[in-house]
Every structure is written in C-alpha cells, then in structure tokens.
N, C-alpha and C positions, 0 to 999 in steps of 0.2 A: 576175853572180857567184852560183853557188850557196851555198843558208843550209841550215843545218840544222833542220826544223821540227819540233814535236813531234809529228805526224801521220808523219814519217819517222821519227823514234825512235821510237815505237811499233810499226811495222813490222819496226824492226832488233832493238828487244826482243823480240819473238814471235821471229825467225827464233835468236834468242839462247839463248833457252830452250827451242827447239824445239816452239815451239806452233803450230797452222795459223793462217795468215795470217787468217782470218776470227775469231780470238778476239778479244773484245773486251778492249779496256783502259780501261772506258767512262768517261766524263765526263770531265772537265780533271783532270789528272795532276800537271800541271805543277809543287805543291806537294806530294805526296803523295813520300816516300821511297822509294827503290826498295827498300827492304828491306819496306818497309809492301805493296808492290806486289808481291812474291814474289821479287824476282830478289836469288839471291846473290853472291856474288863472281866467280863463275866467270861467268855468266850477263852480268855487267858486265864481263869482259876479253873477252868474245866480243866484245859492241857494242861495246870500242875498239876493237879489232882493223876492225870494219865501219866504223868510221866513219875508221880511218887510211886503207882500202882505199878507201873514196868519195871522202872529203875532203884529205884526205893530212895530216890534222890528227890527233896521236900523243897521246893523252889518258893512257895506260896507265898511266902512273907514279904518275897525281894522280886516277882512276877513283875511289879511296875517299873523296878529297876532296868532291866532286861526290855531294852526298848526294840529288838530286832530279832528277829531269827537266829542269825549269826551268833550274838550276844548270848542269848538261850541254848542253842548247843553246847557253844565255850563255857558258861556254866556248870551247866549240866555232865560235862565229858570230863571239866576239871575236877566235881566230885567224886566221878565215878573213878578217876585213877588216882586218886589220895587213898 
C-alpha cells in the first residue's frame, strides 16, 4: 500500500507553490508550520487537491486543521490504512 511520505509532500509543496522541483525545503520540516514555511492557503488547497488526485484521500475541508507537515502525512496515512 502506498504512504504518503514527507520527502513526497515536499515535492507536492514545491509543485503547489509553483517553485522548481530542485528548491530546497531543507532539513526536517516535519514540525515546522506551513505558514512558517511560506505556503498559504491557497498553496495548501492545491497540495489537497494533489494528494486527493494520488491517494484518493480528500483532506480539503480540515487542510487548515493540519497546521504542519508532520500532522498532514499522519492524516493522510491514517486514511489510507483504515
């Protein structure tokens, strides 16, 4: 079964915010806020939208709940193994 990994969310962040794939999101993220990390609201309904399209897992509604990386994978991974 596929997980959603933070090394994948940071991929789907950059294509979110429209940055090349090669920018770095460097060090562990994992607790760091996505607002502390630059991405807004909008920036954050793109990556649910990517992650409904991959995982078929619909975050959109609770996206502002999910204040960290971290929080967003555990989510996201809890759906996917129920």
């Amino acid at each position: 079964m596929a997980t959603l990994t933070i090394d994948r969310l940071k991929d789907m962040l950059r294509v979110s915010a429209g940055e090349d794939m090669t920018s770095p999101l460097g060090g562990d993220i994992t607790d760091k806020t996505f607002a502390d990390l630059g991405y807004d609201s909008l920036a954050m309904l793109e990556t649910a939208a990517l992650i409904n399209r991959e995982f078929g897992v619909d975050i959109t509604g609770e996206i502002g709940e999910l204040p960290t990386p971290g929080a967003l994978v555990s989510r996201v991974n809890s759906s996917l193994a129920a």
